[in-house]
DSSP file (Angstrom, degrees, kcal/mol; ACC not computed):
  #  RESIDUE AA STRUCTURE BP1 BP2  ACC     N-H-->O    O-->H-N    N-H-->O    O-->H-N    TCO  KAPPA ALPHA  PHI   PSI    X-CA   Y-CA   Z-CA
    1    1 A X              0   0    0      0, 0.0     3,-0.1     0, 0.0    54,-0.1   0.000 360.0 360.0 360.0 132.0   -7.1   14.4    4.9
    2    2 A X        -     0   0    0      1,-0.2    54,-2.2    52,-0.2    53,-0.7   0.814 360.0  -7.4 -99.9 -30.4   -3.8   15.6    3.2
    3    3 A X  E     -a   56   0A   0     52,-0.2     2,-0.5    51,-0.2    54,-0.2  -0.979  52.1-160.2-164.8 137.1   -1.8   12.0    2.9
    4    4 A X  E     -a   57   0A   0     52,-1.7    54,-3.2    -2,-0.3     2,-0.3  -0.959  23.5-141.1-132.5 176.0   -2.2    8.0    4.1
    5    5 A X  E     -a   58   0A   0     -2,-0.5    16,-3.7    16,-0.4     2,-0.4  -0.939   5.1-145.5-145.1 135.5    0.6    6.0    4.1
    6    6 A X  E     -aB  59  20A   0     52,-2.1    54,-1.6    -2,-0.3    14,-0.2  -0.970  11.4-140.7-119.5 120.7    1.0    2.5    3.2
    7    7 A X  E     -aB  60  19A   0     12,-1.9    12,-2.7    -2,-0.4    54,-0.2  -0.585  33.5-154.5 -82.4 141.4    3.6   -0.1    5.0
    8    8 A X  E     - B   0  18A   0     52,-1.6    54,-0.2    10,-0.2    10,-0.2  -0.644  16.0-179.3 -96.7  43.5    4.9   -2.1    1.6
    9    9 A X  E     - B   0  17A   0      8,-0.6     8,-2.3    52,-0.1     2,-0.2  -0.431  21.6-140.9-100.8 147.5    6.3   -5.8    1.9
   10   10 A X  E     - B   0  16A   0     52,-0.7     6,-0.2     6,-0.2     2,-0.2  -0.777  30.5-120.3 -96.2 145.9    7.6   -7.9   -0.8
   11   11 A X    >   -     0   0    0      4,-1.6     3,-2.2    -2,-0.2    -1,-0.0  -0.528  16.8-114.0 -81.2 163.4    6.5  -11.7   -0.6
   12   12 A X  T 3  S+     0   0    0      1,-0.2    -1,-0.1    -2,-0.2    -2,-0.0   0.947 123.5  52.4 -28.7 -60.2    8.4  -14.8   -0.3
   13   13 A X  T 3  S-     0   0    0      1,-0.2    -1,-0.2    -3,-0.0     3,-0.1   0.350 124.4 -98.8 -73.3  15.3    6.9  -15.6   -3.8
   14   14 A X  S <  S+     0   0    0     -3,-2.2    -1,-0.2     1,-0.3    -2,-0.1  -0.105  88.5 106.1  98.3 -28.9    8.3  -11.7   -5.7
   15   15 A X        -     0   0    0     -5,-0.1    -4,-1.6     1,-0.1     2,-0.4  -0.007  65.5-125.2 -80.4-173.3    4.8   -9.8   -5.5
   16   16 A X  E     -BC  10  29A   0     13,-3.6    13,-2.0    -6,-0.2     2,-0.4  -0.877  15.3-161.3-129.5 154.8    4.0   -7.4   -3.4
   17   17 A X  E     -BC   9  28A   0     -8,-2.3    -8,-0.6    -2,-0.4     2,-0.3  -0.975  13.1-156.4-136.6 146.2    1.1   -6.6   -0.5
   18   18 A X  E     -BC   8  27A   0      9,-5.4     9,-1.1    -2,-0.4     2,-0.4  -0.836   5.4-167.9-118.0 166.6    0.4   -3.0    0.7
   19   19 A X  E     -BC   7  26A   0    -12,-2.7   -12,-1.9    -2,-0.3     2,-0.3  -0.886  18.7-136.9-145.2  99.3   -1.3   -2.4    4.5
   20   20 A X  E >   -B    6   0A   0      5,-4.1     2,-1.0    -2,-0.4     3,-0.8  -0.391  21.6-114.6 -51.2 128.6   -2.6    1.5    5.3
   21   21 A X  T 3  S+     0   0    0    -16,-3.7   -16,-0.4    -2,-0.3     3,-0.1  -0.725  96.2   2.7 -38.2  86.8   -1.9    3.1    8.8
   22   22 A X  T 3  S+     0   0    0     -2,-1.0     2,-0.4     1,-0.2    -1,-0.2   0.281 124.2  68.6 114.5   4.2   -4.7    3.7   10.8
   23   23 A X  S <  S-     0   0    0     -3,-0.8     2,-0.7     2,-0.1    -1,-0.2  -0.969  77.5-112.5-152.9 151.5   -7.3    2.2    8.2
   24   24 A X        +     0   0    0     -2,-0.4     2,-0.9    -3,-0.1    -3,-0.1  -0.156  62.5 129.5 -75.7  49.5   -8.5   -1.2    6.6
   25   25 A X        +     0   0    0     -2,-0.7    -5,-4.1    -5,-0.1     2,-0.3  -0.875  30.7 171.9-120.0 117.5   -7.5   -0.8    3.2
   26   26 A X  E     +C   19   0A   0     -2,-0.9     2,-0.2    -7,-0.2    -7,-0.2  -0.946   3.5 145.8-110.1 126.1   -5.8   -3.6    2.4
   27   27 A X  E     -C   18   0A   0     -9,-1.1    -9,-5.4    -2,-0.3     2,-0.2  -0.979  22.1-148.8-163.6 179.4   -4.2   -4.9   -1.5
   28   28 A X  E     -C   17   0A   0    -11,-0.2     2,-0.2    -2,-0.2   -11,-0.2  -0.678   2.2-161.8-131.8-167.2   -1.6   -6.7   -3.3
   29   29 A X  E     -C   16   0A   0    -13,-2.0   -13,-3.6    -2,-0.2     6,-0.1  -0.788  27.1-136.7 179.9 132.0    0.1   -6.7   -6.7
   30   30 A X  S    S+     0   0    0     -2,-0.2     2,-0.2   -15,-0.2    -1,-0.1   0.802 103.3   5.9 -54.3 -30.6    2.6   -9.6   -9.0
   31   31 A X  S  > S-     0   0    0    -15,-0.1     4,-0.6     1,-0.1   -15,-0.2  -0.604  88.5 -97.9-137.1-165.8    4.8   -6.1   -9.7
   32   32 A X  H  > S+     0   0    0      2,-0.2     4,-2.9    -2,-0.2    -1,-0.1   0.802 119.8  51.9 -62.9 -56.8    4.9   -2.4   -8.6
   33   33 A X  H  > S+     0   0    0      2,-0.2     4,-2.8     1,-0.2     5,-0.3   0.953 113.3  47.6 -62.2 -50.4    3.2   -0.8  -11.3
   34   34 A X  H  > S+     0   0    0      2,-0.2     4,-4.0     1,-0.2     5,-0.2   0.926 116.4  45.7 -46.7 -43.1    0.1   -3.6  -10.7
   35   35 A X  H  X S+     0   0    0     -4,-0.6     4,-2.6     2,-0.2     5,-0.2   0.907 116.4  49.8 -92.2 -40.9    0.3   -2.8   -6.5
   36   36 A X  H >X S+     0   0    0     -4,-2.9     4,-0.9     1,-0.2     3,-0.8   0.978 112.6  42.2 -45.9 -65.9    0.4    1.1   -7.5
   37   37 A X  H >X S+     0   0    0     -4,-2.8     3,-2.4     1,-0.3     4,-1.8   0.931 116.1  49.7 -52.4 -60.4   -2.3    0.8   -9.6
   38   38 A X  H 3X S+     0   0    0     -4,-4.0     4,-2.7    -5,-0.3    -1,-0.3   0.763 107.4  53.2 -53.8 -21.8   -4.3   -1.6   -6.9
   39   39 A X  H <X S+     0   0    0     -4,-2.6     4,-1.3    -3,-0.8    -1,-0.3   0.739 107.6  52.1-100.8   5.7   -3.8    0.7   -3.9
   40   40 A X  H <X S+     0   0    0     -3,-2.4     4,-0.7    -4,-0.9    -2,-0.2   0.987 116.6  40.3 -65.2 -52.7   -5.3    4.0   -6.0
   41   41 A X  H  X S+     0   0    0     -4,-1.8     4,-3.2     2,-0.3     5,-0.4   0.870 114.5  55.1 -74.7 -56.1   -8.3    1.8   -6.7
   42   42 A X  H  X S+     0   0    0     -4,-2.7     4,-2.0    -5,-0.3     3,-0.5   0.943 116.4  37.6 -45.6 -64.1   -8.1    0.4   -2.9
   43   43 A X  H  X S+     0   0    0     -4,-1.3     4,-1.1     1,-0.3    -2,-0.3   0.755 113.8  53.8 -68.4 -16.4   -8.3    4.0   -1.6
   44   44 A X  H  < S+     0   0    0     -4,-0.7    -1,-0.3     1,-0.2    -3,-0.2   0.955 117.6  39.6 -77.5 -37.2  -10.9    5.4   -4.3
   45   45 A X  H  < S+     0   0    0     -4,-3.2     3,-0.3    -3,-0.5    -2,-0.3   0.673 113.8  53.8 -89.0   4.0  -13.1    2.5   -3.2
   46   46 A X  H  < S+     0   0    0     -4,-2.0     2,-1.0    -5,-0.4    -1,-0.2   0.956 113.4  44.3 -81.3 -57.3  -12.1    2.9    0.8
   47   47 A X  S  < S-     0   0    0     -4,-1.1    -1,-0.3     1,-0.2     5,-0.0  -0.786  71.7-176.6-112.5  86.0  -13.2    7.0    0.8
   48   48 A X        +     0   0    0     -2,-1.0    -1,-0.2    -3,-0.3    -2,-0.1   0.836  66.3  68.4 -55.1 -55.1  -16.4    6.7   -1.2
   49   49 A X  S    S-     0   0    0      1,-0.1     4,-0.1     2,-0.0    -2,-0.0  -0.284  79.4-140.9 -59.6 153.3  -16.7   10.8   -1.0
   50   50 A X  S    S+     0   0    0      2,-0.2    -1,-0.1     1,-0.1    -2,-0.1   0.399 102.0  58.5 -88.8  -4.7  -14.0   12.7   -3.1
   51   51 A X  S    S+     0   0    0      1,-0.1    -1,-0.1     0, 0.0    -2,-0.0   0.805 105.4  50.5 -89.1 -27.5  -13.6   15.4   -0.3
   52   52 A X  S    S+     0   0    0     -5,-0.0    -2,-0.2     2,-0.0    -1,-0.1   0.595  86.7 107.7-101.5 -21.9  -12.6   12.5    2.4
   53   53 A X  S    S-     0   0    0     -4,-0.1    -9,-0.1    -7,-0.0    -3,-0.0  -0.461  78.9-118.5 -73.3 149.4   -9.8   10.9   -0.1
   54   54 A X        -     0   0    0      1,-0.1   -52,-0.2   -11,-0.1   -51,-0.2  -0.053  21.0-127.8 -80.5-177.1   -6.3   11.7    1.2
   55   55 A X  S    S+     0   0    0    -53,-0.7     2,-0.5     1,-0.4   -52,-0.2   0.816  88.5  25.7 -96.1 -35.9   -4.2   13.9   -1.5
   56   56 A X  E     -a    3   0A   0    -54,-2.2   -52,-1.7     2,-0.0     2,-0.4  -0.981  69.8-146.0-138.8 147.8   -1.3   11.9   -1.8
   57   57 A X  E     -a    4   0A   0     -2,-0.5     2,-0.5   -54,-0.2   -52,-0.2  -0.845  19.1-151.6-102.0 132.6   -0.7    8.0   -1.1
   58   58 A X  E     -a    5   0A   0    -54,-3.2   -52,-2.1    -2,-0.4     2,-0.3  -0.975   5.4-150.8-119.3 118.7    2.8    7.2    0.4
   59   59 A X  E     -a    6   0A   0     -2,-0.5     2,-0.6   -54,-0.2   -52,-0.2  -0.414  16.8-172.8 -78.7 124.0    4.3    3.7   -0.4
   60   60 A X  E     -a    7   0A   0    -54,-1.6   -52,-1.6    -2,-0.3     2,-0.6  -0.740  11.5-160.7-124.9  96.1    6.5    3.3    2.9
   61   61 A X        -     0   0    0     -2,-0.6     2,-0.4   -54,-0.2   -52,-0.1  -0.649   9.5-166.8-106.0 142.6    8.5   -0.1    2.0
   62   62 A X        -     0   0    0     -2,-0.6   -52,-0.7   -54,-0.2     2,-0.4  -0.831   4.7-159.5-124.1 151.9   10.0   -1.9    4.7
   63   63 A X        -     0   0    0     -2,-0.4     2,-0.6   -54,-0.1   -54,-0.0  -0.934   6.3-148.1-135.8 111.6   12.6   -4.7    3.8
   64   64 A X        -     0   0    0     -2,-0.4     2,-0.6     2,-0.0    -2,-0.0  -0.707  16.5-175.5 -76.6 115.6   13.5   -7.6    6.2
   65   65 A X        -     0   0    0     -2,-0.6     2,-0.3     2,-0.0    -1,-0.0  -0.800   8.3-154.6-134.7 124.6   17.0   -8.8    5.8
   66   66 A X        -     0   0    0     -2,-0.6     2,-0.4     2,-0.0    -2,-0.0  -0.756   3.3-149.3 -87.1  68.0   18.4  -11.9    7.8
   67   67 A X        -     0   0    0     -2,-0.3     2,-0.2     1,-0.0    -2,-0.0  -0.827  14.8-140.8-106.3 122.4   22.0  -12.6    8.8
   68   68 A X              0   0    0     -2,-0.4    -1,-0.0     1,-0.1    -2,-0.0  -0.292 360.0 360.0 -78.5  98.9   23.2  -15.9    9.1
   69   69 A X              0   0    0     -2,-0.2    -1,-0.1     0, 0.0    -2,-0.0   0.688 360.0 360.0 -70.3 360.0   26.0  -15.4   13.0
């Protein structure tokens, strides 16, 4: 597997929660650096083999914006 890709959303409360594509790996993080750190860890412990872990993790962040008519 060359890359999995993670949809990004910031919560209400400032942290952040990441969601893979096509897979359960699921985490959060209070900052960036914390949710980086938490979706290596998610994906080392998701693809127990080192041959099956993707090469690169992609942070994909989607940002919801509201506007008031």
């Amino acid at each position: 597997m060359k890359e999995i890709i993670f949809e990004v959303l910031e919560d209400a409360t400032g942290g952040y929660s990441a969601n893979a594509l096509g897979y359960g790996v699921h985490t959060q993080g209070d900052s960036l650096e914390e949710l980086r750190c938490n979706v290596r860890e998610a994906v080392n412990c998701y693809f127990d083999e080192e041959d099956d872990r993707p090469a690169i993790i992609r942070l994909h962040f989607v940002r919801d914006e509201v506007l008031a008519v």
